[in-house]
C-alpha positions as CSV (number, residue, x, y, z in Angstrom):
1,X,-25.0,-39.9,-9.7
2,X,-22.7,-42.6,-9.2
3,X,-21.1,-44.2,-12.6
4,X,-20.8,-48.0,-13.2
5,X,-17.6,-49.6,-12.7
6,X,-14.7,-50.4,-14.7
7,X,-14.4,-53.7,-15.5
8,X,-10.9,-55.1,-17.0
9,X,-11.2,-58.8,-18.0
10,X,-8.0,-60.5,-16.7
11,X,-7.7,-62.3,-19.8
12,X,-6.5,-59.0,-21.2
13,X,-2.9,-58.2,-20.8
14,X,-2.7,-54.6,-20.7
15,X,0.7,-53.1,-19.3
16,X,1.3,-51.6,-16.4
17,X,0.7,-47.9,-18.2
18,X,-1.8,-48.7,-19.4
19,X,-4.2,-49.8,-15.9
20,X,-2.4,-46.5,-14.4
21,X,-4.1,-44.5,-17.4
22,X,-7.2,-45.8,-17.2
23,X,-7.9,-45.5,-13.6
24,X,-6.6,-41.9,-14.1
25,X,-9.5,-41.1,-16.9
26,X,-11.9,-42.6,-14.2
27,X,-10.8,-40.7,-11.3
28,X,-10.7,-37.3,-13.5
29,X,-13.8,-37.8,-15.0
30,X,-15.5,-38.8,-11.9
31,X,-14.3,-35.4,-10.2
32,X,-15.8,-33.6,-13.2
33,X,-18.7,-35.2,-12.4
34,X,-19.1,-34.0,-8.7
35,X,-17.6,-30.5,-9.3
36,X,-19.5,-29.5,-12.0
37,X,-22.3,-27.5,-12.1
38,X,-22.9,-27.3,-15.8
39,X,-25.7,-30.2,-16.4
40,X,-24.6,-30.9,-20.2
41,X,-20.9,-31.5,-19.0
42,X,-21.6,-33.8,-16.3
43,X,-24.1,-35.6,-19.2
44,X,-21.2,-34.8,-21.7
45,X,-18.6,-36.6,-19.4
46,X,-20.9,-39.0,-18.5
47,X,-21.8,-40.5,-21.9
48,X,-17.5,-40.1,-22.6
49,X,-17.5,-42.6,-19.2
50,X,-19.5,-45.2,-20.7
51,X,-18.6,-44.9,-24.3
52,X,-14.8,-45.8,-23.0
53,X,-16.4,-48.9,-20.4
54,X,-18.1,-50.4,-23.5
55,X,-14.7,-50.5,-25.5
56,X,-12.7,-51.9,-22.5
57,X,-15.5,-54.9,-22.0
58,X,-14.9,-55.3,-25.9
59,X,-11.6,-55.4,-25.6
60,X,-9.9,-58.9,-25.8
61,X,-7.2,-58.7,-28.9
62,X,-6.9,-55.1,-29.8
63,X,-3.6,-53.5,-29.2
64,X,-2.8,-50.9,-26.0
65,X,-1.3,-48.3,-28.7
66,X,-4.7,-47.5,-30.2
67,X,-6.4,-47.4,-27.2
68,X,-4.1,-45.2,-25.1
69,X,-3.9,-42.9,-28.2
70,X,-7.3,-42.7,-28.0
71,X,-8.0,-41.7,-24.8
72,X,-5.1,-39.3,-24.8
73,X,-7.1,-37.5,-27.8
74,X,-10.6,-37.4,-25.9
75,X,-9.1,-35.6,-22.9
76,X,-6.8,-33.3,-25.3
77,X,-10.5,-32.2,-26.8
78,X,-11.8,-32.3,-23.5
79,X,-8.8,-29.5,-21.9
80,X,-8.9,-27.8,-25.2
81,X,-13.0,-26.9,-24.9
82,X,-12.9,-26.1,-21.3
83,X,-9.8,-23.8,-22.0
84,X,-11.4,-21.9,-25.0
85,X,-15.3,-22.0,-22.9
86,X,-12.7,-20.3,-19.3
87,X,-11.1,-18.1,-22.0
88,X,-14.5,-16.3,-23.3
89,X,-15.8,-16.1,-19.8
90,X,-12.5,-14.4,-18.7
91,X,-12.9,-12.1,-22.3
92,X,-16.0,-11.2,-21.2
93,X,-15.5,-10.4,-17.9
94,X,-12.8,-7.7,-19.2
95,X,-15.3,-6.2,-21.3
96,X,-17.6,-5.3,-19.1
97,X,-15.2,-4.2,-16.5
98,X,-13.4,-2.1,-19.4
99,X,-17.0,-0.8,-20.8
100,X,-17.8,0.4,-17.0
101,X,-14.9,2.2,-16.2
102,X,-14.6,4.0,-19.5
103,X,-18.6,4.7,-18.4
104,X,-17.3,6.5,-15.1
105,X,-14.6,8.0,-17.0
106,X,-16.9,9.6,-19.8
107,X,-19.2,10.4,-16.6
108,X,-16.3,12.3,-14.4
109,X,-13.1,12.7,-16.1
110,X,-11.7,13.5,-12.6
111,X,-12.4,10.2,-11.5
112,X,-8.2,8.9,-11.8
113,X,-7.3,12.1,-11.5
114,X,-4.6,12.9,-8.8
115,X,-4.0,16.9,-7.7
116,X,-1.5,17.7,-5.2
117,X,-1.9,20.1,-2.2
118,X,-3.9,23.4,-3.1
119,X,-5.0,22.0,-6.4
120,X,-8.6,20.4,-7.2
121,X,-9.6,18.6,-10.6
122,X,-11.6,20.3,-13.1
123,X,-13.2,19.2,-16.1
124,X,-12.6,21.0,-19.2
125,X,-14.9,21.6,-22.2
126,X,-13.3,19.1,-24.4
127,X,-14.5,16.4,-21.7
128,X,-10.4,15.8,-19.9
129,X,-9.3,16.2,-16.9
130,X,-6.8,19.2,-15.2
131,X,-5.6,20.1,-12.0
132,X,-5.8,23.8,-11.1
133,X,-5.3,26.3,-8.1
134,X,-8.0,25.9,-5.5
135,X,-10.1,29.1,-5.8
136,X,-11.3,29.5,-2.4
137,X,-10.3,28.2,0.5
138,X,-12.8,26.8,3.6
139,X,-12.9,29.8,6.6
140,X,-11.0,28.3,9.8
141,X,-12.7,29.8,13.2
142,X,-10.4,27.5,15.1
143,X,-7.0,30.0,15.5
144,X,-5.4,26.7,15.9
145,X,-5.6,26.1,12.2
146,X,-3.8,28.8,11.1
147,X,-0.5,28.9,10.4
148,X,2.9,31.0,10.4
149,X,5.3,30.8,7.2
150,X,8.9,31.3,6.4
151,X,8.0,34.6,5.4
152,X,6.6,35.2,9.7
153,X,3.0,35.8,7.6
154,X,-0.1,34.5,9.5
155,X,-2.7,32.9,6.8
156,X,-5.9,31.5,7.7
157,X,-4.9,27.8,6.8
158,X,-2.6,25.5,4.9
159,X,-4.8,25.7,2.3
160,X,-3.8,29.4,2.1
161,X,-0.5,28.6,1.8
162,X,-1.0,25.7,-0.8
163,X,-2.8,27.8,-3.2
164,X,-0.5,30.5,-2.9
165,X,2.4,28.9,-4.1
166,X,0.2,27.3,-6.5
167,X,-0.8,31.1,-8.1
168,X,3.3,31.5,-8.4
169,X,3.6,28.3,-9.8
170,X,1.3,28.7,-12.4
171,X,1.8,32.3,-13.7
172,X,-1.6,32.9,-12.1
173,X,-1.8,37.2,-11.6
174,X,-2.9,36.4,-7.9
175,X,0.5,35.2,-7.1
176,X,1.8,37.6,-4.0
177,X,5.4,38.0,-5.4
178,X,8.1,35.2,-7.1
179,X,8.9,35.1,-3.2
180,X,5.9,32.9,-2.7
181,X,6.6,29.9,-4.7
182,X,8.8,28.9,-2.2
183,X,6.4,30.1,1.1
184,X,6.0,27.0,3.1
185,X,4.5,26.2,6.7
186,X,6.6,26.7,9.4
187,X,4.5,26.3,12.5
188,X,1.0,25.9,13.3
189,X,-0.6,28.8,15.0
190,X,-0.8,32.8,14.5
191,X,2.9,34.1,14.4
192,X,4.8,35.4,17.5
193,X,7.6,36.6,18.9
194,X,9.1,33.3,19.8
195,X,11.4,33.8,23.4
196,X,14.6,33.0,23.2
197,X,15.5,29.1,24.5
198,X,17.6,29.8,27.6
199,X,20.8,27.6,27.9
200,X,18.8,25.5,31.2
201,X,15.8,24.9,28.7
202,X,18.0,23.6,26.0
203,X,20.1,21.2,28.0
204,X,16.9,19.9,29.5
205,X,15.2,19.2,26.4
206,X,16.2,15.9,25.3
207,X,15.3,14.8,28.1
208,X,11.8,15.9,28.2
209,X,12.0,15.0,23.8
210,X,12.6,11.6,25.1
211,X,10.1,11.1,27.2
212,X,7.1,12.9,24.8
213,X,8.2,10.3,22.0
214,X,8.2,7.3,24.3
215,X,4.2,8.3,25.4
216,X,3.8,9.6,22.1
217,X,4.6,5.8,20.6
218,X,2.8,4.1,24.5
219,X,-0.5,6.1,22.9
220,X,-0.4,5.1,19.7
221,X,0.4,1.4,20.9
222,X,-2.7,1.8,23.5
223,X,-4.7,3.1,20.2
224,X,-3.6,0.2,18.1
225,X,-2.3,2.7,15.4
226,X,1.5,0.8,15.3
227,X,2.9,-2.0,13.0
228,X,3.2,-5.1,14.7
229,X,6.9,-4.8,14.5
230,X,6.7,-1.4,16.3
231,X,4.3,-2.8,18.6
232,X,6.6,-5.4,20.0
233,X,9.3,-2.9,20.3
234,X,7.0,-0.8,22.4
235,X,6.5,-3.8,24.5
236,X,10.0,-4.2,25.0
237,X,10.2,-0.6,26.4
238,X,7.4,-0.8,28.7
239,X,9.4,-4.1,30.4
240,X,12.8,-3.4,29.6
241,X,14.0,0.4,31.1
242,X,17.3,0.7,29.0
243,X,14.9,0.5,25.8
244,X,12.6,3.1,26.8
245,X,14.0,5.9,25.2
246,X,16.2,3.9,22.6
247,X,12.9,1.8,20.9
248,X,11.0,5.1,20.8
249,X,13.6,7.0,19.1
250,X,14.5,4.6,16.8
251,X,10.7,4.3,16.0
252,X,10.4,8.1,15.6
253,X,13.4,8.5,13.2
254,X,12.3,5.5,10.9
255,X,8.4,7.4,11.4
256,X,9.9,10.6,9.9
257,X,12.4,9.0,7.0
258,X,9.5,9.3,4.5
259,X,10.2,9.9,0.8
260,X,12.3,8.9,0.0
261,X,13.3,6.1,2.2
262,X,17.0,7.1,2.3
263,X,17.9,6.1,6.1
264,X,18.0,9.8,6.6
265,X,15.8,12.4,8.1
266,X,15.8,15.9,5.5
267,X,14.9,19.3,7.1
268,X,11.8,19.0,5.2
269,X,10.6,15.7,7.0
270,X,10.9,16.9,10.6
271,X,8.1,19.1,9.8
272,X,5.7,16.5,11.2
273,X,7.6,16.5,14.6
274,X,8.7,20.4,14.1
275,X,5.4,22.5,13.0
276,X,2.9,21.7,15.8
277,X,5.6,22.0,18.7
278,X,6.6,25.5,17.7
279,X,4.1,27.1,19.4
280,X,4.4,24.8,22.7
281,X,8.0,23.9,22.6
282,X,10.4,27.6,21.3
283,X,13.5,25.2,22.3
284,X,12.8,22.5,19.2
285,X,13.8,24.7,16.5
286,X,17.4,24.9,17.6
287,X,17.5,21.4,18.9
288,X,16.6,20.3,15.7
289,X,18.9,22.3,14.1
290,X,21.8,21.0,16.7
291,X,20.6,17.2,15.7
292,X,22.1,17.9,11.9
293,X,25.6,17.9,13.6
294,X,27.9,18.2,10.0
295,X,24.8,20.9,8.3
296,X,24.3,18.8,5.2
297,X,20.6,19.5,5.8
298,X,20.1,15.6,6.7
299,X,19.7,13.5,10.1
300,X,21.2,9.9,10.2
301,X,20.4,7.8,13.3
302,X,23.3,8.1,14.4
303,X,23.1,12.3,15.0
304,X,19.5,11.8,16.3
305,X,20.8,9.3,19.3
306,X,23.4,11.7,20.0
307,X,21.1,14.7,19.9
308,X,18.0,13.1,22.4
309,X,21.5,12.1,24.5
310,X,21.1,8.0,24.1
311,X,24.3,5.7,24.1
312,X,25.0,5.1,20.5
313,X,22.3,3.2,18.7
314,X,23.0,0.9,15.4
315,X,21.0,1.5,12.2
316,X,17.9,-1.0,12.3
317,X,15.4,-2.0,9.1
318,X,12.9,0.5,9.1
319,X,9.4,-1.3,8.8
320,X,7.4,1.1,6.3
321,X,3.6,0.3,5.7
């Protein structure tokens, strides 16, 4: 609907401010008028429109102040009503979203609740939430999903393990012995006697650690499972031979610096890299352990390059996700 024009008689002799305000109000209130979708405001505004029209055509002696104060009054109101009519939808809103979730909550208790590994979420009888030991664990057929612990014990799963220590940790009278709060995974894969890693094997076995982390990093590039920072340095390798090894380990260390992100690599985050070699690999053990060149149980760049045999490699910003 299109509104009637203003009108300013040029006998009047309104300042400056004053024409500026007033096509102002009738550019704000015409927007109203097209982005509304609330019938009564556009008729609300509308009427507003012509009710200040009729004064202007009127006016021929009165003074600006009175009239600028009195349009600065109707759009106050104006702001003011559409504020407090935003502010109940918004209240609203929150209510209902509030009212659902404690609706889910009454429902499953266990719905925010977080359990860590061999623990599941249990509701109690006075309606809350608690995290206790897993009580049976699923039967693996695959022998690949066993593993072999610190304590050179085959279990069936991690989830063996997991609720094991959880039985310690708890006081639980299942727990094997105080030994086994500590049990953790050290390979995947029944227990054996591991050979020995010949002198040959070990001083071969950056080389052959390089190149599995370079495909290692190619596949998950071809897979689209890297950051697009990663990705370019994976790029760089495929074009650019003296970054083939360097991008890849530089990748693999800043993959592994977990939690904390410290910029170094504890004994307990190689076990990505370390438990599913074991079984393949009876030289990564040791070369791990050689990486950790002053034993203070952590890896810094600058002992990883050294260990995979690469010339000396700065510290880059890790990208973490």
């Amino acid at each position: 609907m299109d509104g009637v024009p203003i009108e300013i008689s040029t006998e009047d002799h309104f300042s400056h401010e004053t024409l500026s305000l007033v096509v102002c109000v009738s550019e704000i209130i015409g927007q109203a008028m097209i982005i509304g979708s609330n019938s009564s405001f556009v008729h609300r505004q509308s009427e507003k429109r012509y009710e200040l029209e009729r004064k202007y055509r009127r006016r021929t002696t009165t003074t600006e102040a009175p009239v600028q104060d009195e349009i600065m009054n109707m759009l106050e109101a104006d702001e003011i009503a559409e504020e407090a009519e935003e502010a109940e939808v918004i209240l609203e809103n929150g209510r209902n979203e509030v009212g659902s979730k404690q609706q889910r909550l009454l429902q499953d208790p266990c719905m925010d609740k977080h359990c860590g590994a061999g623990r599941v979420c249990k509701n109690t009888e006075e309606g809350t939430a608690e995290c206790v030991c897993v009580e049976l664990c699923n039967q693996e057929v695959d022998p690949r999903r066993k593993v072999c612990t610190n304590y050179n014990e085959t279990l069936g799963s991690d989830c063996e393990v997991y609720q094991a220590r959880c039985f310690c940790d708890t006081g639980d009278a299942r727990c094997r012995g105080p030994d086994y709060q500590h049990v953790h995974i050290v390979y995947y894969g029944e227990c054996r006697q591991m050979p020995m890693c010949k002198e040959e094997d070990m001083a071969d076995f950056p080389r052959r650690m390089r190149d599995w982390l370079f495909n290692i990093m190619r596949d998950l590039a071809d897979r689209q499972e890297l950051s697009s920072h990663y990705l370019k340095m994976q790029r760089e390798a495929e074009t650019n031979h003296t970054l083939r090894w360097t991008n890849a380990a530089i990748w693999k260390w800043c993959d592994l610096d977990g939690h904390p992100h410290d910029r170094t690599v504890s004994r307990h985050e190689l076990f990505p890299i370390k438990a599913p070699l074991m079984a393949l690999e009876h030289c990564i053990a040791p070369f791990l352990d050689s990486c950790d060149i002053n034993n203070d149980h952590k890896i810094t760049l600058v002992e990883w390059g050294k260990c995979l045999q690469l010339d000396e490699v700065s510290l880059p910003f890790c990208y973490f996700s």
